[in-house]
PDB file as gemmi writes it, atoms N, CA and C in Angstrom:
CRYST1    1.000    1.000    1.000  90.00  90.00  90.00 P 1                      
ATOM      1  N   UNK A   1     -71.034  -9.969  43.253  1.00  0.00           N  
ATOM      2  CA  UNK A   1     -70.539  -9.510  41.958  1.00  0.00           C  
ATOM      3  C   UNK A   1     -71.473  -9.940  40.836  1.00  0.00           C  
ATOM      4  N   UNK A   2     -71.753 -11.160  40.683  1.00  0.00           N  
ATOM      5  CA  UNK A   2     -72.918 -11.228  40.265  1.00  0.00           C  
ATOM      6  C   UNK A   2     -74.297 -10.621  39.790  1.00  0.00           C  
ATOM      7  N   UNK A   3     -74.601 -10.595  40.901  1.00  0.00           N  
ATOM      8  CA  UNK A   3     -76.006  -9.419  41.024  1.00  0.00           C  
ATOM      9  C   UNK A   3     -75.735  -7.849  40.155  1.00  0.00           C  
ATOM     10  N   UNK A   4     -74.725  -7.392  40.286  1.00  0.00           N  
ATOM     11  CA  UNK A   4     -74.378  -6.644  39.794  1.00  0.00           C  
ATOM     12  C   UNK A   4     -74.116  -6.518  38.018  1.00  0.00           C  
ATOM     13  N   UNK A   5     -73.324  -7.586  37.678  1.00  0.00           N  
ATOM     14  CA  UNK A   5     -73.099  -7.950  36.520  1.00  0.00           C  
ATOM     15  C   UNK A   5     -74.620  -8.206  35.759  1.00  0.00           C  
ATOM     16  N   UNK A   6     -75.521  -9.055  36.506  1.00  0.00           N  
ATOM     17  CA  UNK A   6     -76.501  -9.414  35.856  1.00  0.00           C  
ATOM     18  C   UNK A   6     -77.422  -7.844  35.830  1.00  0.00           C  
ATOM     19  N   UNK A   7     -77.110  -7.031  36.681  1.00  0.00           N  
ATOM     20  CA  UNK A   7     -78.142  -5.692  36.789  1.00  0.00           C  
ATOM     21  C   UNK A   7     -77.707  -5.372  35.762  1.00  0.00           C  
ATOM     22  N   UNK A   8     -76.469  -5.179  35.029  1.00  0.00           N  
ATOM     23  CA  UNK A   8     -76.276  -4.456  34.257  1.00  0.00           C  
ATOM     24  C   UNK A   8     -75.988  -4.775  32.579  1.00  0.00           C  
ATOM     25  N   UNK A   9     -75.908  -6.161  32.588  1.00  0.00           N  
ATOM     26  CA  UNK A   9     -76.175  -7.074  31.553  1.00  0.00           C  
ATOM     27  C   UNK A   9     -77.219  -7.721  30.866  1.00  0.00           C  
ATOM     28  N   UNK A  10     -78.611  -6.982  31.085  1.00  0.00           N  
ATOM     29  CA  UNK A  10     -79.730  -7.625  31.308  1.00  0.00           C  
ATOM     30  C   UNK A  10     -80.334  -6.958  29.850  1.00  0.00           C  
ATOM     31  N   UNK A  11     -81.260  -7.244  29.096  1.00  0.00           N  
ATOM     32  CA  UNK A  11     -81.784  -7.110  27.961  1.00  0.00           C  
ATOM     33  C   UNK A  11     -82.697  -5.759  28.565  1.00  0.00           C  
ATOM     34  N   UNK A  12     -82.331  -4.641  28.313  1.00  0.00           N  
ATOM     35  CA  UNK A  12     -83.107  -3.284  28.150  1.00  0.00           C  
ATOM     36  C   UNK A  12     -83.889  -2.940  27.346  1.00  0.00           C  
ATOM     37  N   UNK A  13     -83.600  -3.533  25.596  1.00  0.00           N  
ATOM     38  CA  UNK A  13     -84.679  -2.683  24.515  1.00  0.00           C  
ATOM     39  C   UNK A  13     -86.006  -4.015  24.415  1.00  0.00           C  
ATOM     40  N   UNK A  14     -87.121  -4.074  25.432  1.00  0.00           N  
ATOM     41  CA  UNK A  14     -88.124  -5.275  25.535  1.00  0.00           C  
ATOM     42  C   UNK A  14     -88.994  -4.536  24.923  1.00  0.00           C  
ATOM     43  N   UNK A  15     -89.348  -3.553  25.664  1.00  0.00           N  
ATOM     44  CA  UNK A  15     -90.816  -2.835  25.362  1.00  0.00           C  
ATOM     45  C   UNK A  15     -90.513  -1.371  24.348  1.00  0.00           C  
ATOM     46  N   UNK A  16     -89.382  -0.769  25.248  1.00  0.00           N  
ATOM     47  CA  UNK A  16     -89.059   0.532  24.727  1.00  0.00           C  
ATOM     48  C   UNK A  16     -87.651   0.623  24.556  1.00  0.00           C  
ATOM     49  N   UNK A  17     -86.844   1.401  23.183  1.00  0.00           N  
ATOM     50  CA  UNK A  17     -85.834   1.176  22.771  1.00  0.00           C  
ATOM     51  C   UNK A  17     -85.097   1.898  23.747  1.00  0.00           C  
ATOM     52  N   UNK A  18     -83.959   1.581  24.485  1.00  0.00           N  
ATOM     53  CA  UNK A  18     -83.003   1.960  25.866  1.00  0.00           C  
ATOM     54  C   UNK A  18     -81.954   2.796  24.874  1.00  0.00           C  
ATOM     55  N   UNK A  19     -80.920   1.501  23.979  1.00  0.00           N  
ATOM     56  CA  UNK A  19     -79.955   1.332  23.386  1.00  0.00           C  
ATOM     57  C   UNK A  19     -79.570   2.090  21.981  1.00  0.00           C  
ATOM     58  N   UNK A  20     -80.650   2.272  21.518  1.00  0.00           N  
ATOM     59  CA  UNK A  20     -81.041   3.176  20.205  1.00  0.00           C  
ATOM     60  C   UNK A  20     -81.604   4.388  20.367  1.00  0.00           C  
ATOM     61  N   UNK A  21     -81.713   5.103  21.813  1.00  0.00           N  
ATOM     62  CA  UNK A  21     -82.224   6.339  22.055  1.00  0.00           C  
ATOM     63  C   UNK A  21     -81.444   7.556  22.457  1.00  0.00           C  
ATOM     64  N   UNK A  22     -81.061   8.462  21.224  1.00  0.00           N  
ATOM     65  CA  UNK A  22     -79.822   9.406  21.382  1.00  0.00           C  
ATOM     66  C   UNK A  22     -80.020  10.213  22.738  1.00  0.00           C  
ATOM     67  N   UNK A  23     -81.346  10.208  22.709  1.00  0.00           N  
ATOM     68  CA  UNK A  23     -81.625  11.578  23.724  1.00  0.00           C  
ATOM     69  C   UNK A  23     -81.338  11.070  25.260  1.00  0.00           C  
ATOM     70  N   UNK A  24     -82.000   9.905  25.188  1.00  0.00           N  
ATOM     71  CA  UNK A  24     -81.410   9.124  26.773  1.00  0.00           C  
ATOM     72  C   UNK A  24     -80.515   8.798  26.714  1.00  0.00           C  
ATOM     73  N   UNK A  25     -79.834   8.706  26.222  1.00  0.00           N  
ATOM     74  CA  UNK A  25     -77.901   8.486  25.717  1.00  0.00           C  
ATOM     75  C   UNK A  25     -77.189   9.817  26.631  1.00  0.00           C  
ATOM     76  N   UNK A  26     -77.947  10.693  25.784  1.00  0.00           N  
ATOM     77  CA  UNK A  26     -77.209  11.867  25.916  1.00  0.00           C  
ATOM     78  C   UNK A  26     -77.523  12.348  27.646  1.00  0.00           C  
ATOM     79  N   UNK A  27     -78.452  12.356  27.750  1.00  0.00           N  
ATOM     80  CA  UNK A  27     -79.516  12.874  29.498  1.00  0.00           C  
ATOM     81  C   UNK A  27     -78.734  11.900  30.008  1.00  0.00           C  
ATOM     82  N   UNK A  28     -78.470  10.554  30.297  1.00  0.00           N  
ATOM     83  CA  UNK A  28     -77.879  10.070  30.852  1.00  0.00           C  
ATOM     84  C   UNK A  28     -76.560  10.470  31.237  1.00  0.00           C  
ATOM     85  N   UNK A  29     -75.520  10.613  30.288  1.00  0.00           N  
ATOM     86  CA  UNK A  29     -74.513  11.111  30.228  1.00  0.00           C  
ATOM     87  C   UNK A  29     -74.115  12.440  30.752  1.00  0.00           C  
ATOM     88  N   UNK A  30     -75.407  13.498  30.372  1.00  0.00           N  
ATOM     89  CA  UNK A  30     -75.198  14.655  31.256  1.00  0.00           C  
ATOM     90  C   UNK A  30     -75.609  14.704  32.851  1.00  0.00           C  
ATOM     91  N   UNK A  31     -76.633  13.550  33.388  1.00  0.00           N  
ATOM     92  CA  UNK A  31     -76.836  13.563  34.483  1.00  0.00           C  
ATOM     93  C   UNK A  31     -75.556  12.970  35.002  1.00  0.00           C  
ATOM     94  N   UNK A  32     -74.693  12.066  34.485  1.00  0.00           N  
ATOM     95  CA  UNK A  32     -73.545  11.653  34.939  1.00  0.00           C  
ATOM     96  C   UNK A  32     -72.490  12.746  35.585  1.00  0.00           C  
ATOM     97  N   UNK A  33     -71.996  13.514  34.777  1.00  0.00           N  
ATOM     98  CA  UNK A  33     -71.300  14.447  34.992  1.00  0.00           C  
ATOM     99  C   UNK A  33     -71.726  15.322  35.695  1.00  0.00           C  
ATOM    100  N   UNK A  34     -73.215  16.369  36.110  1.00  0.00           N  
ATOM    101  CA  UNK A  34     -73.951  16.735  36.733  1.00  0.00           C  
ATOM    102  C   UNK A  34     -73.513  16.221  37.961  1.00  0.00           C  
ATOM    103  N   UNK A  35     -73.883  15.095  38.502  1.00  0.00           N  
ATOM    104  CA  UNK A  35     -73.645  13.886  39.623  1.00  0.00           C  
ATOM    105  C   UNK A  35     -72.153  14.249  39.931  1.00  0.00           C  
ATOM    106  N   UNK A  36     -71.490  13.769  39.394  1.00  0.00           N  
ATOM    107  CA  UNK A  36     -70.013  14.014  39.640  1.00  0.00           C  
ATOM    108  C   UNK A  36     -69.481  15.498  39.801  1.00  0.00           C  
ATOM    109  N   UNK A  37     -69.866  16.844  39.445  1.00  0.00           N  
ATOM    110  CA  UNK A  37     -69.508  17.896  39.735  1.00  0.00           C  
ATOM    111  C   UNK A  37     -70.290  18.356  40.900  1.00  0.00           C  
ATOM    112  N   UNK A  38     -71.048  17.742  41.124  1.00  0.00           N  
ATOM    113  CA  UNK A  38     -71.785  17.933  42.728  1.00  0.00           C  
ATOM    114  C   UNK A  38     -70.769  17.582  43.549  1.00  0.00           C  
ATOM    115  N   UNK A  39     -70.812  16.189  43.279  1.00  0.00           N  
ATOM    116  CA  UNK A  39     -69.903  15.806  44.720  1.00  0.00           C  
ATOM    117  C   UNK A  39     -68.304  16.161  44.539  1.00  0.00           C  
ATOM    118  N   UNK A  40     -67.912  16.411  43.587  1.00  0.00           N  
ATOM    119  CA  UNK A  40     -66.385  16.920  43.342  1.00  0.00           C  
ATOM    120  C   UNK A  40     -66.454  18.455  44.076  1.00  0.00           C  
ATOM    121  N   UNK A  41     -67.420  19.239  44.372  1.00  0.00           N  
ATOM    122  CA  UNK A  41     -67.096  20.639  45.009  1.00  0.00           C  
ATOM    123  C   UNK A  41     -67.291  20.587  46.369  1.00  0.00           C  
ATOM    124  N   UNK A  42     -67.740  19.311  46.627  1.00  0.00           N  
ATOM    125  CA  UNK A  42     -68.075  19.435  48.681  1.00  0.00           C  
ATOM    126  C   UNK A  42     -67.042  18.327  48.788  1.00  0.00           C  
ATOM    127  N   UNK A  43     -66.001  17.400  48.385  1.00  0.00           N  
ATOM    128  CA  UNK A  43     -65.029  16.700  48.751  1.00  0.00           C  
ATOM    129  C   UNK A  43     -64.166  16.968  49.258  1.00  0.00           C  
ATOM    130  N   UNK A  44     -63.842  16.626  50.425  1.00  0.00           N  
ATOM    131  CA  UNK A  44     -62.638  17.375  51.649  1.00  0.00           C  
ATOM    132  C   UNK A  44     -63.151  18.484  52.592  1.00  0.00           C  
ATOM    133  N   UNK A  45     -64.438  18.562  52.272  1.00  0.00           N  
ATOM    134  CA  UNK A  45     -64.669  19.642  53.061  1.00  0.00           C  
ATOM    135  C   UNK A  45     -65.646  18.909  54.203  1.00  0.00           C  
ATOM    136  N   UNK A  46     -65.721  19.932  55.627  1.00  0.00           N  
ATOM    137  CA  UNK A  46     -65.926  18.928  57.121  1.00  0.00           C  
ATOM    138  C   UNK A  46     -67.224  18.953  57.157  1.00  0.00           C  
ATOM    139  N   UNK A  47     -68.002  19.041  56.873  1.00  0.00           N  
ATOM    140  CA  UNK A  47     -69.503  18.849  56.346  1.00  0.00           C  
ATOM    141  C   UNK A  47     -69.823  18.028  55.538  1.00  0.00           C  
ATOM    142  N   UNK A  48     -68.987  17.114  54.620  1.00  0.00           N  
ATOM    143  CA  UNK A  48     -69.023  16.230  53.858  1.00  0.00           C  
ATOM    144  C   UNK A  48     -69.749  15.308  54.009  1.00  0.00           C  
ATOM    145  N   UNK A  49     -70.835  14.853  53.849  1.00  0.00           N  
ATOM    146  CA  UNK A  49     -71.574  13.601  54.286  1.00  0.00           C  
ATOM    147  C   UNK A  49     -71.527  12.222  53.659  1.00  0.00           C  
ATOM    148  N   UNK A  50     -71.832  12.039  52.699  1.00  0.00           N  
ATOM    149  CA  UNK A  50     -72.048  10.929  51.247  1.00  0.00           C  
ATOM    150  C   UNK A  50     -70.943  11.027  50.282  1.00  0.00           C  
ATOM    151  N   UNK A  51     -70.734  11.405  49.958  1.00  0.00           N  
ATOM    152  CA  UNK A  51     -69.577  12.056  49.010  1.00  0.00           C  
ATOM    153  C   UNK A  51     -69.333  10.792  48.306  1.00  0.00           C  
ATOM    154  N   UNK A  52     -68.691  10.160  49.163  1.00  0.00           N  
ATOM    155  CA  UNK A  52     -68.100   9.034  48.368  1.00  0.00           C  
ATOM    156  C   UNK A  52     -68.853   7.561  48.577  1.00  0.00           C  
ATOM    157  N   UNK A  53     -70.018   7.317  48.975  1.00  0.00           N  
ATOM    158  CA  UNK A  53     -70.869   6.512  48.768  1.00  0.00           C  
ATOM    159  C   UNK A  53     -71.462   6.854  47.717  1.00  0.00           C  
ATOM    160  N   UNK A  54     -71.931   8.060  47.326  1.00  0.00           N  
ATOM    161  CA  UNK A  54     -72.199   8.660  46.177  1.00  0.00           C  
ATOM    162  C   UNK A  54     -71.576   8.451  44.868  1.00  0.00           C  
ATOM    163  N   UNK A  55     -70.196   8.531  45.030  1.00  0.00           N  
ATOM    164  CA  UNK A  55     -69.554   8.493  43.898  1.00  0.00           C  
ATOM    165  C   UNK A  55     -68.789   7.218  43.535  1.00  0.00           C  
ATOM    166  N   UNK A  56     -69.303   5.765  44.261  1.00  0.00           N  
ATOM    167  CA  UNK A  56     -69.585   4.211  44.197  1.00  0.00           C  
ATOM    168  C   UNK A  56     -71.204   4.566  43.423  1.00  0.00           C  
ATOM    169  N   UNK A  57     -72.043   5.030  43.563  1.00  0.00           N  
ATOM    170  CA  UNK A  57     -72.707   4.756  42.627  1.00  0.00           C  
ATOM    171  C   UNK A  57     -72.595   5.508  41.227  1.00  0.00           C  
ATOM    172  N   UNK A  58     -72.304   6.902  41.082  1.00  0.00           N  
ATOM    173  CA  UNK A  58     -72.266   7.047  40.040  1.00  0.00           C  
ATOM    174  C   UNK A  58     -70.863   6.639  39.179  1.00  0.00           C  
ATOM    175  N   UNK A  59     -70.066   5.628  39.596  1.00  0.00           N  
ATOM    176  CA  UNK A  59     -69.254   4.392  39.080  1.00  0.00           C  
ATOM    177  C   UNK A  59     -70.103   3.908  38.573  1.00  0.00           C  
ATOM    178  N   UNK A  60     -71.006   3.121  38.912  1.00  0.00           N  
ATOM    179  CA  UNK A  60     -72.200   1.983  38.729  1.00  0.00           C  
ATOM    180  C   UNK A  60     -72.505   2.547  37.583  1.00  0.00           C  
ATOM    181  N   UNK A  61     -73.351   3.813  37.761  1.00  0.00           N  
ATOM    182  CA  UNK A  61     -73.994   4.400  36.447  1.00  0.00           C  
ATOM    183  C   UNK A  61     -73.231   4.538  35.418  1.00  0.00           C  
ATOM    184  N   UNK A  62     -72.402   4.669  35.286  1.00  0.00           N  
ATOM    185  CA  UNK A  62     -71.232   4.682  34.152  1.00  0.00           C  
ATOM    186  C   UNK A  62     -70.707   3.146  33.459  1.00  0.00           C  
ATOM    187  N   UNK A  63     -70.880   2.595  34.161  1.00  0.00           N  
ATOM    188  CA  UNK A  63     -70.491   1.438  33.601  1.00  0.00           C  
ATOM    189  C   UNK A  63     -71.971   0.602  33.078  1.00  0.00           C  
ATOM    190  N   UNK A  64     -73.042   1.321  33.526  1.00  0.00           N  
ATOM    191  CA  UNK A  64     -74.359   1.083  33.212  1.00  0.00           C  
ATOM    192  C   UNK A  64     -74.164   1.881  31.776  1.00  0.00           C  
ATOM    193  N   UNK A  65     -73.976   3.160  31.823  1.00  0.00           N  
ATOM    194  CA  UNK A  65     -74.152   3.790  30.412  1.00  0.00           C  
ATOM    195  C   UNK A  65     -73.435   3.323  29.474  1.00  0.00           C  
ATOM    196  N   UNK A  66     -71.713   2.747  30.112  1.00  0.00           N  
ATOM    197  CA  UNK A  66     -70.942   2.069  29.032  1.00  0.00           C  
ATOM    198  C   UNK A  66     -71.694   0.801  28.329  1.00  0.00           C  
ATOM    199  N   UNK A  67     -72.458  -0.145  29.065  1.00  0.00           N  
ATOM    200  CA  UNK A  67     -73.062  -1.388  28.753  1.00  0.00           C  
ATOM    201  C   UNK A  67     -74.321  -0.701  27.896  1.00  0.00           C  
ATOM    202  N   UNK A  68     -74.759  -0.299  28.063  1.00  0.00           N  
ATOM    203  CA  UNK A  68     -75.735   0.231  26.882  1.00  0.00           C  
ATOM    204  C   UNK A  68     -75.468   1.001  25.777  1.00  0.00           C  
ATOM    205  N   UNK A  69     -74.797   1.866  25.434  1.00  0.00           N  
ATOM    206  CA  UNK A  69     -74.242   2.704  24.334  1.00  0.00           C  
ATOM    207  C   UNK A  69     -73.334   2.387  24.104  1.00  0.00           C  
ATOM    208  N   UNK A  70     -72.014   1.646  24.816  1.00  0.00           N  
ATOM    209  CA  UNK A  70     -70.808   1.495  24.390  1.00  0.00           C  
ATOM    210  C   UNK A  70     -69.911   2.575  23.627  1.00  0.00           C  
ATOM    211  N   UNK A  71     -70.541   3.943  24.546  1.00  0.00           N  
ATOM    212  CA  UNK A  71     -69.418   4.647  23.899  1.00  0.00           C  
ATOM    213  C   UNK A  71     -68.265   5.387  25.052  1.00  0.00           C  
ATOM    214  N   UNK A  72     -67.176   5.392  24.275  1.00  0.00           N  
ATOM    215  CA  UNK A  72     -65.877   5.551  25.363  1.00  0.00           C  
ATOM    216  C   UNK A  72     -65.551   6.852  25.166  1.00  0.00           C  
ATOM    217  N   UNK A  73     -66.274   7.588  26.624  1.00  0.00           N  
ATOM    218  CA  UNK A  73     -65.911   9.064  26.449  1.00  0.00           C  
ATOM    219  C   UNK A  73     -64.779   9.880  27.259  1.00  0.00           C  
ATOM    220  N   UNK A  74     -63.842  10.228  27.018  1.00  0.00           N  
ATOM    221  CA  UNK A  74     -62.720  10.064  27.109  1.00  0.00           C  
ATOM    222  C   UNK A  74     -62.336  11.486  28.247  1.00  0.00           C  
ATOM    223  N   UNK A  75     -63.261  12.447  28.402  1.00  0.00           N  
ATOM    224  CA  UNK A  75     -63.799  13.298  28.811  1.00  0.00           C  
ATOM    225  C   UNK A  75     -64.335  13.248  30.405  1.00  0.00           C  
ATOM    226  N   UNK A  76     -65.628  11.984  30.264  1.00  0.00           N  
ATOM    227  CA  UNK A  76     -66.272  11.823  30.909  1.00  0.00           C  
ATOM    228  C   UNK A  76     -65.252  10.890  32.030  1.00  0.00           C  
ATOM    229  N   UNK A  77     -64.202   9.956  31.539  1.00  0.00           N  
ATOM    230  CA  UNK A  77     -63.748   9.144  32.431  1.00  0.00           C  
ATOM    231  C   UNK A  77     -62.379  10.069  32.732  1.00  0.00           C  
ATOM    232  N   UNK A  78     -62.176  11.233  32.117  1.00  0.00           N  
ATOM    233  CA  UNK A  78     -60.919  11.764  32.972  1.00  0.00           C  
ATOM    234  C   UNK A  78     -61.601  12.345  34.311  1.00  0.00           C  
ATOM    235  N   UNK A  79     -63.283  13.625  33.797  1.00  0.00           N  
ATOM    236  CA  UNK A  79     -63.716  13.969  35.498  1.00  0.00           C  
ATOM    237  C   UNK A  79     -63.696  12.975  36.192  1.00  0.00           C  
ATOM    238  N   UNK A  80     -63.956  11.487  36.340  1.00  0.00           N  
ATOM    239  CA  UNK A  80     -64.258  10.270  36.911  1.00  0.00           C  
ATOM    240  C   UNK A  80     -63.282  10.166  37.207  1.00  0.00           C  
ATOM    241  N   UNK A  81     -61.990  10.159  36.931  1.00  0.00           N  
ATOM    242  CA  UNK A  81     -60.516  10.193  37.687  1.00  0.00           C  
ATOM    243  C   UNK A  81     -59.809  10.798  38.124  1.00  0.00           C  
ATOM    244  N   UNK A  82     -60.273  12.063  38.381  1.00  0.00           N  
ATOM    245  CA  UNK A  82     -60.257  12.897  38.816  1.00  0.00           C  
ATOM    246  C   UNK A  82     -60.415  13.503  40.276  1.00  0.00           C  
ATOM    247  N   UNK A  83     -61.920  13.010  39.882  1.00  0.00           N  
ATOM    248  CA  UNK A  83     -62.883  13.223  41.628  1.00  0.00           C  
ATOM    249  C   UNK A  83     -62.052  11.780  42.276  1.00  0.00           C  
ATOM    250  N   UNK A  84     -61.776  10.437  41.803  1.00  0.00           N  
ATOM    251  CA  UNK A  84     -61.217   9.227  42.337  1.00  0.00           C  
ATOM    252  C   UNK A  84     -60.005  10.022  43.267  1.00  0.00           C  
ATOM    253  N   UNK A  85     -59.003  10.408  41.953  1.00  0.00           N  
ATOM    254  CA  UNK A  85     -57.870  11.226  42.886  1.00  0.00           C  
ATOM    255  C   UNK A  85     -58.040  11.609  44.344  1.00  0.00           C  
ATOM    256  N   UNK A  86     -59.239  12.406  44.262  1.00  0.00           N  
ATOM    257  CA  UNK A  86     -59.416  13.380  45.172  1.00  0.00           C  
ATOM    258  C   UNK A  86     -59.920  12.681  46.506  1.00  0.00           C  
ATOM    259  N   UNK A  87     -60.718  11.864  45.834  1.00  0.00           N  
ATOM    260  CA  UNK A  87     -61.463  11.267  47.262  1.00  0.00           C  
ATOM    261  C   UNK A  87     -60.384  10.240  47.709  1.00  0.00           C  
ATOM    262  N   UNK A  88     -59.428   9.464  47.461  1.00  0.00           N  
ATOM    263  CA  UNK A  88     -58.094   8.744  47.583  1.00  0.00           C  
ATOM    264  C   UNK A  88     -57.731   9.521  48.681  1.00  0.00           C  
ATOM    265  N   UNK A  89     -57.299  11.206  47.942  1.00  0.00           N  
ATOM    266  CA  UNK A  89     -56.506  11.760  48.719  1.00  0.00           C  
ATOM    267  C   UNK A  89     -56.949  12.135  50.204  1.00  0.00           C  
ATOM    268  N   UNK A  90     -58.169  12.343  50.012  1.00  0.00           N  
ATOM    269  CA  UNK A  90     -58.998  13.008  51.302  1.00  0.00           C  
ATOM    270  C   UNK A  90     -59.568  11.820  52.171  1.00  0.00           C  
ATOM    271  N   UNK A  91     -59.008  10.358  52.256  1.00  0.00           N  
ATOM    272  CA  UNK A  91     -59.470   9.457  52.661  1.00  0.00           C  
ATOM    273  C   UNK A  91     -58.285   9.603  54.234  1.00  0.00           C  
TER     274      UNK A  91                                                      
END                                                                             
């Protein structure tokens, strides 16, 4: 837990600004959802491979984007509970 905490707690703006950059704010955020509507259309289905190892990391990434921008998108964490539902259900 640790390791984790520290991956994602770690000083980002050293060289190049992480935290102050709308556009990687934003690309981030859309690769998020991107990520998540991938694996939300092959979930439950018998070909399924990764699915939900997949969607343990793009958890990660989200709570990566929350620790850097700190913004609470209200949007972004309903698809995120959403696909959770689903993969719950199909477990």
């Amino acid at each position: 837990m640790n390791f984790v905490k520290n991956c994602v707690e770690q000083i980002f703006d050293t060289t190049v600004y992480v935290t102050k950059n709308p556009l990687l704010q934003e690309e981030f955020a859309l690769m998020i959802r991107h990520l998540l509507l991938s694996i939300d259309a092959k979930l439950g289905e018998y070909n399924e491979l990764d699915g939900r190892i997949k969607y343990v990391g793009i958890c990660a990434l989200l709570c990566l984007h929350f620790q850097l921008y700190r913004i609470d998108d209200k949007r972004q964490f309903k698809l995120i509970w959403d696909v959770y539902k689903k993969v719950k259900m199909n477990f």
